[in-house]
C-alpha positions as CSV (number, residue, x, y, z in Angstrom):
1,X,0.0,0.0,0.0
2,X,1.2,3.3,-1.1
3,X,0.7,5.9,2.3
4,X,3.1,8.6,0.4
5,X,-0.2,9.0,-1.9
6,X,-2.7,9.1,0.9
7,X,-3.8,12.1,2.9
8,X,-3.7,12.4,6.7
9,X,-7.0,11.5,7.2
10,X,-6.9,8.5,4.6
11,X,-3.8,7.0,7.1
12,X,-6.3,7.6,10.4
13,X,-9.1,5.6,8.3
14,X,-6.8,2.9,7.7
15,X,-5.0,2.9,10.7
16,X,-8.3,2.1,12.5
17,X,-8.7,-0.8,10.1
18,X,-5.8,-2.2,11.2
19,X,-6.3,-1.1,14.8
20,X,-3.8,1.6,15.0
21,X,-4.7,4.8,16.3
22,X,-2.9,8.1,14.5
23,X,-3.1,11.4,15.5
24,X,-3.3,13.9,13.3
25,X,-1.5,16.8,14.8
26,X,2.0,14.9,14.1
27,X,3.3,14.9,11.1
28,X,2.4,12.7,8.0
29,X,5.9,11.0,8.0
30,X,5.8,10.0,11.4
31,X,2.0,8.5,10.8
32,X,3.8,6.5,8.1
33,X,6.3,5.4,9.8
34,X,3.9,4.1,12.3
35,X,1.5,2.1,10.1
36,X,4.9,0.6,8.5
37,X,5.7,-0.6,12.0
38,X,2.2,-1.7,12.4
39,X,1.9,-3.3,9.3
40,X,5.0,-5.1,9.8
41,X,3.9,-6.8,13.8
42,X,0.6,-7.6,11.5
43,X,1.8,-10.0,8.7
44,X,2.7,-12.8,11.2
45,X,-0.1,-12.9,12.9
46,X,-2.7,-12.4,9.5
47,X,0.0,-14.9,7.3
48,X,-0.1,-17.8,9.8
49,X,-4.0,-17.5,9.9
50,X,-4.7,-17.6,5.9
51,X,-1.8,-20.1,5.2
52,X,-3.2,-23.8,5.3
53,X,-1.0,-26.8,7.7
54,X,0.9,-28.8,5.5
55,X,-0.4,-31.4,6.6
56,X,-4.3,-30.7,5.3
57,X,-5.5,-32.1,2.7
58,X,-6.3,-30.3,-0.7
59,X,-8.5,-32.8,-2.8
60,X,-8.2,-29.9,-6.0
61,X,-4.3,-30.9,-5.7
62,X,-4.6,-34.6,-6.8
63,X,-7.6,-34.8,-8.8
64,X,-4.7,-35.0,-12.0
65,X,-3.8,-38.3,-10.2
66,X,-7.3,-40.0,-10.3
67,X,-8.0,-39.0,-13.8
68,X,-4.5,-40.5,-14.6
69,X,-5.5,-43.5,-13.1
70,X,-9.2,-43.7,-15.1
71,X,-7.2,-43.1,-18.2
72,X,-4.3,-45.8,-16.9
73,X,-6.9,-48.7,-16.2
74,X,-9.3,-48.0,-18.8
75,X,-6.1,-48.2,-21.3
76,X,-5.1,-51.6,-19.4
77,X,-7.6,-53.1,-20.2
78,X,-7.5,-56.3,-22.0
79,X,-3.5,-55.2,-22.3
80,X,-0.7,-54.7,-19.2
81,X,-0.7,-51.7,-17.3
82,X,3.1,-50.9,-18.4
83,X,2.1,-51.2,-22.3
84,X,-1.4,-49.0,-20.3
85,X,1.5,-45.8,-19.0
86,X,3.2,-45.7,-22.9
87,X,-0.1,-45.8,-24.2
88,X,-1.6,-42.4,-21.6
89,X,2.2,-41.0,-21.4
90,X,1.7,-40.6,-25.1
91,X,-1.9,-38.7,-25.0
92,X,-0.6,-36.5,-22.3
93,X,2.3,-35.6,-24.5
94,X,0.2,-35.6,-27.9
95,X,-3.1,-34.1,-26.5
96,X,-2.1,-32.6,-23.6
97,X,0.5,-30.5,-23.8
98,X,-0.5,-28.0,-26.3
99,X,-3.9,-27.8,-25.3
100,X,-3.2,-26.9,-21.6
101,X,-0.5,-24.2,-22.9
102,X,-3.5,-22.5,-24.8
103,X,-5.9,-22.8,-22.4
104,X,-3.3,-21.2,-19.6
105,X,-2.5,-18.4,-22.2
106,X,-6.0,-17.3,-22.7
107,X,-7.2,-17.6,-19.2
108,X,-4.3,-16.1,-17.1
109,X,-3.1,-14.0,-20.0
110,X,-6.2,-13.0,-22.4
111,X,-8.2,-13.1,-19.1
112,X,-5.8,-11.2,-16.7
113,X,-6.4,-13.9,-14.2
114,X,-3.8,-15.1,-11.9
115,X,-1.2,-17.4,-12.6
116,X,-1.7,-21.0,-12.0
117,X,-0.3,-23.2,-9.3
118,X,1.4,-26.2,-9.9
119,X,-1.7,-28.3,-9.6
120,X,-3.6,-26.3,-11.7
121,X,-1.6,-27.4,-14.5
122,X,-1.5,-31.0,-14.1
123,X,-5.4,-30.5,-13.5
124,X,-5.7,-28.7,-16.9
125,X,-3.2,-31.1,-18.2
126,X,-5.3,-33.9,-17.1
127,X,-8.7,-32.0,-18.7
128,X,-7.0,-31.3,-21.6
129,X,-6.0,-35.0,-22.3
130,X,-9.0,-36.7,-21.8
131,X,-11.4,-33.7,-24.0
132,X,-8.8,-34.7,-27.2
133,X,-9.0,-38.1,-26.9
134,X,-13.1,-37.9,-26.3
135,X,-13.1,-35.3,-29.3
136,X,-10.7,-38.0,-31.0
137,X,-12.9,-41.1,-30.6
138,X,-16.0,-39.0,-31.8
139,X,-14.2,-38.1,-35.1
140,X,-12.2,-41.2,-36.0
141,X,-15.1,-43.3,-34.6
């Protein structure tokens, strides 16, 4: 947050947001400095509350793995499940690949949305695959 930009009264308002209270009679570098200092004790205690334990879990950070494992077994079957992995390694890499670099570049860069995490990409990875092979089947029949 810029406080350089904001007025005196601006720094009270958010000050009390925070639970700081400024007086106006000093001077609007020493109200900075204190809302900096504020600010600062702040993070900690707001950080520690919004971060998750590492230990939760996140079902939206595997769901690549069981749509994997659809495409691994359905693949397997009537074959082995080694002959199964060449067989889905090769529709991640033929399918996949490009589709979920397009579909990143319009939604985080055409869209202005943020940038993905790491399981959002083996999610749209995942998506990615199994639409072109469903599209796929319903061409080549």
């Amino acid at each position: 947050m810029n406080f350089k930009k904001m007025t005196k009264q601006q720094l009270k308002e958010y000050g009390e947001t925070i639970g700081v209270n400024l007086d106006l009679k000093r001077k609007k570098a020493e109200l900075i400095d204190e809302l900096n200092k504020a600010s600062i004790q702040e993070r900690p205690v707001t950080s520690a509350t919004s971060i998750k334990s590492s230990t939760e879990f996140d079902i939206k950070q595997y769901i690549w793995v069981a749509l994997f494992m659809v495409l691994l077994v359905i693949n397997a079957e009537g074959a082995n499940y080694s002959y199964a992995a060449g067989v889905v390694t090769n529709m991640i890499v033929k399918d996949g690949l490009l589709l979920t670099l397009i579909a990143w570049a319009i939604m985080t860069k055409g869209m202005k949305r943020e940038s993905w995490e790491w399981y959002d990409w083996l999610n749209a990875l995942a998506y990615t695959t199994i639409v072109a092979r469903i599209i796929y089947i319903a061409i080549t029949g």
